[in-house]
C-alpha positions as CSV (number, residue, x, y, z in Angstrom):
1,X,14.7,31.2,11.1
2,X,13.3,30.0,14.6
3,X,11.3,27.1,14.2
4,X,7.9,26.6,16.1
5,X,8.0,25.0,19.3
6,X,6.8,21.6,19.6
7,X,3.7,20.9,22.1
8,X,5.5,17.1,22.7
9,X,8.8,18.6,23.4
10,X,10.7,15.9,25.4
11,X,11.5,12.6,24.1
12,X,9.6,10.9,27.4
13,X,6.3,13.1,26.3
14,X,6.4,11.4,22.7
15,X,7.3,7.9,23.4
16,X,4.1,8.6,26.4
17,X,1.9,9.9,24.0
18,X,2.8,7.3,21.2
19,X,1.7,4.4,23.6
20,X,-1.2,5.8,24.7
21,X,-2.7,6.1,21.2
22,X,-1.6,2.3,20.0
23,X,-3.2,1.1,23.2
24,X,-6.1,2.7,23.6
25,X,-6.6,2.0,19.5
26,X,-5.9,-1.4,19.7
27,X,-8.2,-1.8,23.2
28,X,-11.3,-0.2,21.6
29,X,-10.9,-2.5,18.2
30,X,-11.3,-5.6,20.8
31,X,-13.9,-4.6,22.6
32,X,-17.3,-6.7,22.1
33,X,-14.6,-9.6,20.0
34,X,-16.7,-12.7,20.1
35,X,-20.0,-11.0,19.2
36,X,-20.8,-12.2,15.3
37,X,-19.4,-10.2,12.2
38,X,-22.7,-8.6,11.3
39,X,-22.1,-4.7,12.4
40,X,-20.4,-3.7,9.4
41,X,-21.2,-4.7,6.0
42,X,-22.2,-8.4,6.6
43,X,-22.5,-9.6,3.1
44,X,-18.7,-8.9,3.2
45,X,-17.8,-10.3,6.1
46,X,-20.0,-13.7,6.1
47,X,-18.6,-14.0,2.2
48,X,-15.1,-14.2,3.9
49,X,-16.4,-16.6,6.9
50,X,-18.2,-19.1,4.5
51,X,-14.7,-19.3,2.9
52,X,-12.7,-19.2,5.5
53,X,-14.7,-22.4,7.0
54,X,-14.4,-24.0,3.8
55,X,-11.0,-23.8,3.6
56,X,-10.6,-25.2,7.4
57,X,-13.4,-27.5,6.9
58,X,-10.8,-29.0,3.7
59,X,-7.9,-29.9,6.4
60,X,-9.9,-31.7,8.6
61,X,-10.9,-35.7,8.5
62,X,-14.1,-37.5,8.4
63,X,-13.3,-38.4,12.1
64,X,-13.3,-35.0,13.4
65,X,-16.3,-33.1,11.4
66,X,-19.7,-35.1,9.7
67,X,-18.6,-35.8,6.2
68,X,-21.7,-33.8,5.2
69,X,-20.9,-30.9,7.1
70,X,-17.4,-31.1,5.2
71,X,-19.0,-31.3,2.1
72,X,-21.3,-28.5,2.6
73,X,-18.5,-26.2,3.8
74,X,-16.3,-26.8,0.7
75,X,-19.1,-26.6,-1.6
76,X,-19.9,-22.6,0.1
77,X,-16.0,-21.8,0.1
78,X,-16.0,-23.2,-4.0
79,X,-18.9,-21.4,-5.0
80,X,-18.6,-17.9,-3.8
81,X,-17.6,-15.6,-6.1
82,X,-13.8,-14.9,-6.1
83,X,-13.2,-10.7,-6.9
84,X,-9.9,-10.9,-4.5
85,X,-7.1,-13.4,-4.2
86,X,-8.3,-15.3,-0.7
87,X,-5.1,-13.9,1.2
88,X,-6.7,-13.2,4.9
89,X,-9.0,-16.0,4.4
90,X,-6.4,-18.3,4.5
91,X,-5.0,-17.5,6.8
92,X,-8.0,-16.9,9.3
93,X,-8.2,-20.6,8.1
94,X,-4.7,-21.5,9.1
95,X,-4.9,-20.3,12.9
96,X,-8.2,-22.0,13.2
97,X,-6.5,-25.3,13.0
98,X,-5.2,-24.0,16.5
99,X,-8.2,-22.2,18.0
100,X,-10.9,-24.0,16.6
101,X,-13.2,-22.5,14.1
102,X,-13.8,-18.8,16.3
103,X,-14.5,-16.2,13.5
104,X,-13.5,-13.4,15.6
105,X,-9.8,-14.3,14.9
106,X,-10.5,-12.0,11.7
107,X,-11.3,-8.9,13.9
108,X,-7.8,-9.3,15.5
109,X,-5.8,-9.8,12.1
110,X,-7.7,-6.8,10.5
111,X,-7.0,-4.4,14.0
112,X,-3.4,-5.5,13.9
113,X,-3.0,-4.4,10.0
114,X,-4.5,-0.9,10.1
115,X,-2.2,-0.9,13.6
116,X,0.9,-1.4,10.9
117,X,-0.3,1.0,9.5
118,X,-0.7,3.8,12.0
119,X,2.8,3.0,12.6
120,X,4.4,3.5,8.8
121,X,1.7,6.5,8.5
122,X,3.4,8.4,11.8
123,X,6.8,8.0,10.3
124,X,5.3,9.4,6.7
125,X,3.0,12.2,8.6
126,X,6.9,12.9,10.6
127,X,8.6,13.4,7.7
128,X,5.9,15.9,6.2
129,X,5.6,17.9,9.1
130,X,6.4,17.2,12.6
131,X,5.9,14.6,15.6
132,X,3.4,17.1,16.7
133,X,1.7,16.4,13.3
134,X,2.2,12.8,12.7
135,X,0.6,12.3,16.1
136,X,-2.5,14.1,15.8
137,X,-2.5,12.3,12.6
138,X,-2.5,8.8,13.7
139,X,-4.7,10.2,16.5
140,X,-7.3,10.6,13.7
141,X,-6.2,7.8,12.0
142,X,-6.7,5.2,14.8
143,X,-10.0,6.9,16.9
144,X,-12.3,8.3,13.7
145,X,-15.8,6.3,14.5
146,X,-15.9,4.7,10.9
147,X,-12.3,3.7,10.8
148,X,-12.7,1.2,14.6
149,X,-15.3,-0.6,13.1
150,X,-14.1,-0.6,9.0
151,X,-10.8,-1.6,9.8
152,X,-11.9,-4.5,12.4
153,X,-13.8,-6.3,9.7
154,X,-13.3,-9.3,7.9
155,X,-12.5,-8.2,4.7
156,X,-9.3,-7.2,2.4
157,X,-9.6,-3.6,3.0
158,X,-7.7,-2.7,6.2
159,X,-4.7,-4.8,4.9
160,X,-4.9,-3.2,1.6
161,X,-4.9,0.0,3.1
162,X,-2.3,-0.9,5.5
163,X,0.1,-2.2,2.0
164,X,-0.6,1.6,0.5
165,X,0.2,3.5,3.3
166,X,3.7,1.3,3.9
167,X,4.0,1.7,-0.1
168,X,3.6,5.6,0.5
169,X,6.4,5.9,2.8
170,X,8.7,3.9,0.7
171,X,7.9,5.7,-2.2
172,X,8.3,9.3,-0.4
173,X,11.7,8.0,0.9
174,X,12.6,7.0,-2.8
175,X,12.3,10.5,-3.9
176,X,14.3,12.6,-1.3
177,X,14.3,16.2,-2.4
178,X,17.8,17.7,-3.0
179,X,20.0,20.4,-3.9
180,X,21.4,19.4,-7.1
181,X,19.6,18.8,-10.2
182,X,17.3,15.7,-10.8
183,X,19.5,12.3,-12.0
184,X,22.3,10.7,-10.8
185,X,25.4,12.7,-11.0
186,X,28.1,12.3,-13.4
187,X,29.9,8.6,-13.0
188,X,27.9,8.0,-10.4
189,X,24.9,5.2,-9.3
190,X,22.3,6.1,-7.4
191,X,22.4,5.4,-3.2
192,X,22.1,2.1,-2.4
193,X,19.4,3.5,0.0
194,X,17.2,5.1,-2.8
195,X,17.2,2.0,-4.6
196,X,16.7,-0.4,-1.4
197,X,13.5,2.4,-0.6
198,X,12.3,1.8,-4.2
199,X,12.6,-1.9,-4.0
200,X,10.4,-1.8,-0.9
201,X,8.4,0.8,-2.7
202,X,7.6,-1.6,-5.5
203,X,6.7,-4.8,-3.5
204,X,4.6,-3.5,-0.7
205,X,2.7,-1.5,-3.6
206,X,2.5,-4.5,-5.9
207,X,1.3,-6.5,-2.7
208,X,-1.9,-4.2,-2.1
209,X,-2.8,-4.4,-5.6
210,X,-2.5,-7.8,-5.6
211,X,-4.9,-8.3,-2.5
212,X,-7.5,-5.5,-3.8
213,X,-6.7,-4.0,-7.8
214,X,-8.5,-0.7,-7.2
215,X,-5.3,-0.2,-4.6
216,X,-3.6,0.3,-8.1
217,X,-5.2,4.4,-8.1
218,X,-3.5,5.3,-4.4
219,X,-0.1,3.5,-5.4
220,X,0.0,5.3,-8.7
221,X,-1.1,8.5,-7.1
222,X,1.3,8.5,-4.7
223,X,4.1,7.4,-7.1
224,X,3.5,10.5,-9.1
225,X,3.3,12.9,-6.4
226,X,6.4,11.6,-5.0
227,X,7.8,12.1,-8.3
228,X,6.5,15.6,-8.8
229,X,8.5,16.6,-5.6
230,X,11.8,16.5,-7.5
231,X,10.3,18.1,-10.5
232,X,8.8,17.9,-13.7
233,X,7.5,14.4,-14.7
234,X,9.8,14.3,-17.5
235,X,13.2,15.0,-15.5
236,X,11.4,12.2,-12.7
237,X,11.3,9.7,-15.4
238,X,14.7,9.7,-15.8
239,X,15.8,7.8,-12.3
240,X,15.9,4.4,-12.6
241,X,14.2,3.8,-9.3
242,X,11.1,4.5,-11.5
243,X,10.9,1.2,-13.7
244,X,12.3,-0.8,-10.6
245,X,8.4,0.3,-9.0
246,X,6.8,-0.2,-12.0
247,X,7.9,-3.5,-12.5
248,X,7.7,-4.9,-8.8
249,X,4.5,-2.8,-8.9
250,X,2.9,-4.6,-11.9
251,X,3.5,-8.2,-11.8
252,X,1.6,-9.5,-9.1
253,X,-1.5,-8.0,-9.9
254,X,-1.4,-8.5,-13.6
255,X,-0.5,-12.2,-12.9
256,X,-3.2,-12.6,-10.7
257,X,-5.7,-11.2,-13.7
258,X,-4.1,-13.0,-16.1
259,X,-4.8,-16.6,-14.3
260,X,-8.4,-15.6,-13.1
261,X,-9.4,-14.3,-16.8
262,X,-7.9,-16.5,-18.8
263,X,-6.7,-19.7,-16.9
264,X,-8.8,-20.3,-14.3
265,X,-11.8,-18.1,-15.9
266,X,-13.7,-17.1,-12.6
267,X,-12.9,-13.3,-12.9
268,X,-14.5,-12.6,-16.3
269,X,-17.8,-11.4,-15.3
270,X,-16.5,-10.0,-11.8
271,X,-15.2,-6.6,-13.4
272,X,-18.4,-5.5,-14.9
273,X,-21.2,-3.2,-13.7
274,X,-18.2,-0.9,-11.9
275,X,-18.2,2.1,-14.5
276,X,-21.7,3.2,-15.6
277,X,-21.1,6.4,-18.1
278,X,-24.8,7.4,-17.4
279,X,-24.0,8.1,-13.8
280,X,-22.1,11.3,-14.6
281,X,-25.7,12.3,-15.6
282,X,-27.4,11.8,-12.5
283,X,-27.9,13.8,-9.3
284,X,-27.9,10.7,-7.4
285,X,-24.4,9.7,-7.8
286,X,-22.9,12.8,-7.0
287,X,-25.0,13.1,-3.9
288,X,-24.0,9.9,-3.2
289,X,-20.5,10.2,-3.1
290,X,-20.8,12.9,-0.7
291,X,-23.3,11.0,1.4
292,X,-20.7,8.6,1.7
293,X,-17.7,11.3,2.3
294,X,-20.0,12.4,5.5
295,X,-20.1,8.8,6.7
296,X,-16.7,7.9,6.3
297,X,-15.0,11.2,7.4
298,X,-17.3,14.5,8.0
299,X,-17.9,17.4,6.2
300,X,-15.9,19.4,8.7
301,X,-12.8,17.0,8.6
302,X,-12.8,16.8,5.3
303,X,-12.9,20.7,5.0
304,X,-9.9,20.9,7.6
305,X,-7.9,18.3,5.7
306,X,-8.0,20.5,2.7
307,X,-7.3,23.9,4.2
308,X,-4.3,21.6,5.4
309,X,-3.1,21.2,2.2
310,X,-2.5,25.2,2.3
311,X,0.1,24.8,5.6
312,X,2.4,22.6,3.0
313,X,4.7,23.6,1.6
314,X,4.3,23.0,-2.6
315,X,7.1,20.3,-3.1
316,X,5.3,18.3,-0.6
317,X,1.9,19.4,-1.0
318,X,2.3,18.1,-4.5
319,X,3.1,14.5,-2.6
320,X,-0.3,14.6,-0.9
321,X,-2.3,16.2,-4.2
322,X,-1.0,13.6,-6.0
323,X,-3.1,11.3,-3.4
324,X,-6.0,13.0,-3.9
325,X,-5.9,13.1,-7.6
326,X,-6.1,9.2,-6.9
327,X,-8.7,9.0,-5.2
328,X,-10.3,11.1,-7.5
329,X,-9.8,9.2,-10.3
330,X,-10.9,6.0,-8.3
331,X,-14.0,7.5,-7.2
332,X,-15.0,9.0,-11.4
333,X,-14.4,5.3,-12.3
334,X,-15.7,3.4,-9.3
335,X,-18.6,5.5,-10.0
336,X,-22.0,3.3,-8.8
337,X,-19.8,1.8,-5.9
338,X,-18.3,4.6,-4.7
339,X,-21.9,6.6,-4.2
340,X,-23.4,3.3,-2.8
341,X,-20.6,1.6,-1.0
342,X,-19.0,3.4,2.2
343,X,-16.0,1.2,2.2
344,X,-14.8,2.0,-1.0
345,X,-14.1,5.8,0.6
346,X,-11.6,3.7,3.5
347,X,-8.1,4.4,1.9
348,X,-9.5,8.3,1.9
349,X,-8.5,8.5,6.0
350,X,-5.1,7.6,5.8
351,X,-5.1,10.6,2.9
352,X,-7.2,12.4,5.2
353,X,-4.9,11.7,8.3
354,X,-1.6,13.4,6.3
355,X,-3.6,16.3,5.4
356,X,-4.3,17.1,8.6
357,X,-0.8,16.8,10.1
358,X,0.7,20.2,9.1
359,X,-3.3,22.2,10.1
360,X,-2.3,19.7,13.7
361,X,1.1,20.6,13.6
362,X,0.2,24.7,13.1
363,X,-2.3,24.3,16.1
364,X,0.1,21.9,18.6
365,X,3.0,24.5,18.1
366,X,0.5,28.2,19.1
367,X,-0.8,25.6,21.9
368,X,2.8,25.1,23.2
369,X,3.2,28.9,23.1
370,X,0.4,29.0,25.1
371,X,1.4,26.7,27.5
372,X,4.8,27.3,28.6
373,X,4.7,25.5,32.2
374,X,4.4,22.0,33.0
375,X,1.3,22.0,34.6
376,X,-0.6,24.2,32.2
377,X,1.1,21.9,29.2
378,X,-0.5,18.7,31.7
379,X,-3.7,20.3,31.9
380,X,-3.8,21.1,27.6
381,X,-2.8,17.5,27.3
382,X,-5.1,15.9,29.9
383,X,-7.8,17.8,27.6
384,X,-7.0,16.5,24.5
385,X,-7.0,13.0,26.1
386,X,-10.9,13.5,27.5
387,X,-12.0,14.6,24.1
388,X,-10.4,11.2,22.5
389,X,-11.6,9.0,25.4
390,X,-15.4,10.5,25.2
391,X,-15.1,10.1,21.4
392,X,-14.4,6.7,21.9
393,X,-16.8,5.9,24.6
394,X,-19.4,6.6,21.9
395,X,-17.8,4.2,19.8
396,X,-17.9,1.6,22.1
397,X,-22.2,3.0,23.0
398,X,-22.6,2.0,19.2
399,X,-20.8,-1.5,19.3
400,X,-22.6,-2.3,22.6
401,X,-25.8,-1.2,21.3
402,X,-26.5,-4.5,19.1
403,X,-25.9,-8.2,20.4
404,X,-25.9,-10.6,17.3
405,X,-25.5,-13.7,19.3
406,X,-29.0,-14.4,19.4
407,X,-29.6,-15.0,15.5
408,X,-27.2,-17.7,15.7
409,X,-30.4,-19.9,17.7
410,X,-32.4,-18.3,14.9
411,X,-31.1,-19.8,11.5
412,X,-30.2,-23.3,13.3
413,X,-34.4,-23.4,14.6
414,X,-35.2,-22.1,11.1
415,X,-32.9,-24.8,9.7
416,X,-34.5,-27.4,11.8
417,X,-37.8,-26.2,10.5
418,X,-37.6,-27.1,7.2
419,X,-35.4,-30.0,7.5
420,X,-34.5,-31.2,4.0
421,X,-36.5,-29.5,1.9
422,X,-35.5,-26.9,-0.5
423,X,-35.8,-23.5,0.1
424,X,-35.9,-19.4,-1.7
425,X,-36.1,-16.9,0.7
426,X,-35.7,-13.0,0.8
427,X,-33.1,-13.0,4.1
428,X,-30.3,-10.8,5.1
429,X,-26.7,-11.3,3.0
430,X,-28.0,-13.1,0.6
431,X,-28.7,-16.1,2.7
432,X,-25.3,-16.4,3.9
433,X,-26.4,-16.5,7.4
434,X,-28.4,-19.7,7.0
435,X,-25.6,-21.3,5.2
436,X,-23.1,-20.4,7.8
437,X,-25.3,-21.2,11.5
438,X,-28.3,-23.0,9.6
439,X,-26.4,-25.4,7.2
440,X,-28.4,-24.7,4.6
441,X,-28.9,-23.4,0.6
442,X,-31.3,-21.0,0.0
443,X,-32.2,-20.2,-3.6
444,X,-31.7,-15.8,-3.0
445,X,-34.3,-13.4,-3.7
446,X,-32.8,-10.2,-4.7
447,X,-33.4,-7.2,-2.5
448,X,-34.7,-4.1,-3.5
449,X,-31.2,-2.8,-4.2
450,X,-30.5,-5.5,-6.5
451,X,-34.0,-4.4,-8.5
452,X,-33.3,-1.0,-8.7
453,X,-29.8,-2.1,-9.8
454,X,-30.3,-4.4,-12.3
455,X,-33.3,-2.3,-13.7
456,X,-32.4,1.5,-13.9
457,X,-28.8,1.1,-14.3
458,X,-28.3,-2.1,-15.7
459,X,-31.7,-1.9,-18.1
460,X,-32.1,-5.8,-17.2
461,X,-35.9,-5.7,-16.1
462,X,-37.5,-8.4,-16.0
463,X,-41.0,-9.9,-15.2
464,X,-42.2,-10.2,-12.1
465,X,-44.3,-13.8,-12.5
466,X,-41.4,-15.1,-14.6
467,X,-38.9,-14.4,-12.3
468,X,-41.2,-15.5,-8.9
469,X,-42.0,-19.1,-11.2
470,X,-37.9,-19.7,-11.5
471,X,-36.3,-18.5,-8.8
472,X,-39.2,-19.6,-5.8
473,X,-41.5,-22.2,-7.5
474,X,-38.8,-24.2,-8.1
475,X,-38.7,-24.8,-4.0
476,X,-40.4,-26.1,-1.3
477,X,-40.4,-22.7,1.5
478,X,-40.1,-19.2,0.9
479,X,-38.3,-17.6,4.1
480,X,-38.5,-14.3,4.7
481,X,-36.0,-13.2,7.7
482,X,-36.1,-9.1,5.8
483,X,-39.0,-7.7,6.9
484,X,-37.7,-4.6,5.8
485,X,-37.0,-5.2,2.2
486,X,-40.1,-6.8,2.4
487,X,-41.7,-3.8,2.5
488,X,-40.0,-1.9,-0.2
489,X,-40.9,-4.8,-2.8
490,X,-45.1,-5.0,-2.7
491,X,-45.3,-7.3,-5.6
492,X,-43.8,-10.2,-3.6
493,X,-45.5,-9.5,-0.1
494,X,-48.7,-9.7,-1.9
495,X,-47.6,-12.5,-3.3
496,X,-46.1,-14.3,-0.8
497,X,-49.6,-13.6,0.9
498,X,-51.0,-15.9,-1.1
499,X,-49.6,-18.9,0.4
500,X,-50.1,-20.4,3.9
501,X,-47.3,-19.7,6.5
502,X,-46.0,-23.0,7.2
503,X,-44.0,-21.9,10.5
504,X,-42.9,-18.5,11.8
505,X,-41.2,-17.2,15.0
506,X,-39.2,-14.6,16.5
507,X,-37.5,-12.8,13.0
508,X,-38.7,-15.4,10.4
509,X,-41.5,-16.6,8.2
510,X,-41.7,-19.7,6.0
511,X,-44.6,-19.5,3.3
512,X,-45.1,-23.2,2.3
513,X,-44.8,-23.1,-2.1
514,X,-46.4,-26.4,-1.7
515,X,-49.7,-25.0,-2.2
């Protein structure tokens, strides 16, 4: 049978079209570097600077930082809450003890990990289809708007994601499909290189759950669909490459529960409030979820990703179903974060990215039919290259369009404001901001989001009056930097009007509780 042609025919023409997709994805995930980490998910990001400061803040000596500004940043690192094991963080912290405390360092570590893992998804995305395919997947993979600025932030999830996908391709190596019958033949071990596969298999899976445990869905997906490729479940659990994942797979992550549950006792509340049965019952969370699957990857990318799965064939389209089954199952049990919470939807591109590398690899090899001379194959490729370089022009429109610089004057004047007094205040992330550039603790109103949270899902109303008298009246100022949430909670703007402004400026006002 004569196989398709291949649009990137030559050796020369892949290597060329390899480098130009790492560069120009690494280039665009550095551009604006220095700005602050407050364009994506900010409560997540300044969780992981106040940390990461802390944990610099530790290694330093009274002679090189004030010791209450030592004190302060331990005390914001100590007190967070602690859902993930601090992996990135310390190490952000580490290299700051050579640049200095710069928190765009983050944004380079995160790029460089979902680069890794461009890298391990084009061999995967090879082996499934083609180097046609595994390039248009990576393509999609690296440029997608939401993946540039998700997988620059400073947060676990780009390194999680790049652990699964490096965990993928060791698994699907561990499982090479084969002529003869599933098991080891008579008197025989298995290749050293199936075991050495599912050794690396094992680790690189039990390393992303240990960073983030919901990885724990996309490794065991992805173990069973690499096991369904060789056959029924029952003949797969036969190979003893099986328990060797399982194991490696396991430990870290259930050691890491273990000490934070029952030793060190800081992850017993953090797992509740993820699975809410009523959901299934509501519009809104179904809505959600496809809200979120619109933002993350587009209705019409999604719907090609799918039809993709059609231009498998079934022993490996089982391999990418089992994925998807996953991520399924992640998103039924995930259920208020994954209608709420855009991230949660991230490892869904690099699932996204294989299923699109056999509809790519169909649609690269009719385009090299189509193009049998150099020049017109120059000119196909020349177009392909426009369309990336204007999609990411937009991207870079969208970073440019919002310099955070400013607010760091903002929370030191408010700071110096209210000097030592205490304060409540209803401001962005919690008030993470003004601990981080202000030096200060603010006493957190919750937003709106919290309210609906904590009442409709949660059935945890409480009283307005009782709630204002403990969390505010306890304090000297109220700050208000949210105008915007503000607005969606009239029972505190009314009562907030109540009490003289004590100061206000450019994005803040600070009612005086004095009166």
């Amino acid at each position: 049978m004569k196989e398709n042609p291949s649009f990137f025919s030559s050796r020369a023409a892949c290597i060329t079209a390899l480098l130009v997709i790492f560069i120009l994805g690494f280039a665009i995930r550095l551009y604006d570097l220095t700005d602050l980490p407050l364009e994506f998910h900010s409560t997540r990001q300044m969780l992981s600077a106040l940390k990461a400061r802390g944990m610099y803040y530790q290694t330093l000596s009274a002679s090189q930082v004030p010791a209450e500004q030592r004190s302060f940043a331990i005390q914001q690192w100590k007190i967070r809450a602690s859902v993930e094991p601090e992996f990135l963080e310390r190490i952000v912290a580490f290299t700051y003890q050579f640049t200095g405390e710069q928190v765009w360092i983050a944004r380079i570590y995160s790029s460089l990990f979902w680069l890794i893992g461009a890298l391990f998804l084009f061999l995967l995305a090879r082996d499934l289809t083609s180097t046609d395919g595994a390039l248009a997947a990576i393509a999609f993979y690296l440029f997608s708007p939401y993946a540039i600025l998700a997988s620059r932030s400073f947060q676990p999830d780009p390194l999680m994601v790049m652990l699964i996908i490096i965990f993928l391709w060791a698994v699907y190596k561990s499982f090479p499909l084969r002529s003869t019958p599933v098991g080891p033949p008579q008197g025989e071990g298995w290749p050293k290189a199936g075991v050495r596969d599912a050794i690396l298999a094992g680790l690189f899976g039990g390393f992303a759950i240990f960073i983030k445990l919901p990885a724990a869905f996309f490794v065991i997906g992805g173990g069973v669909g690499a096991l369904l490729r060789r056959g029924t479940l029952r003949d797969a659990l036969k190979q003893p490459q099986v328990y060797v994942m399982s194991v490696l797979g396991v430990l870290p992550g259930a050691a890491y529960v273990i000490y934070g549950v029952w030793v060190a006792g800081y992850l017993g509340q953090q797992f509740g409030g993820r699975f809410i049965p009523s959901l299934f019952l509501s519009p809104s969370y179904y809505l959600g979820w496809v809200s979120m699957l619109n933002l993350v990857i587009g209705g019409a990318v999604l719907t090609l990703a799918l039809l993709g799965l059609f231009f498998l064939e079934d022993k490996k389209r089982r391999f990418l179903l089992g994925l998807w089954a996953g991520y399924a199952l992640f998103g039924l049990y995930f259920n208020y974060h994954i209608s709420t919470h855009d991230y949660y939807s991230l490892p869904l591109i690099p699932i996204v990215a294989l299923s699109l590398a056999p509809l790519a690899d169909w649609f690269l090899a009719h385009l090299a039919k189509l193009t049998p001379s150099r020049l017109m194959r120059f000119a196909a490729f020349c177009l392909l290259l426009s369309g990336t370089l204007m999609s990411l022009w937009n991207t870079r429109s969208q970073l440019n369009s919002v310099d955070y610089r400013p607010e760091t004057a903002m929370w030191t004047e408010i700071a110096e404001k209210v000097s030592e007094n205490t304060l409540a205040g209803l401001t962005q992330d919690y008030g993470q901001r003004l601990a981080y550039w202000g030096w200060k603790n603010i006493n957190s109103w919750p937003t709106h989001g919290d309210l609906i949270y904590r009442n409709d899902l949660l059935g945890a109303q409480r009283d307005f009056e009782s709630q204002f008298e403990e969390l505010a009246l306890t304090k000297d100022f109220f700050v208000v930097t949210d105008f915007t949430d503000l607005a969606l909670q009239p029972f505190l703007e009314q009562k907030l009007s109540q009490y003289p402004i004590f100061a206000e400026g450019k994005g803040y006002v600070i009612y005086d509780l004095h009166e």
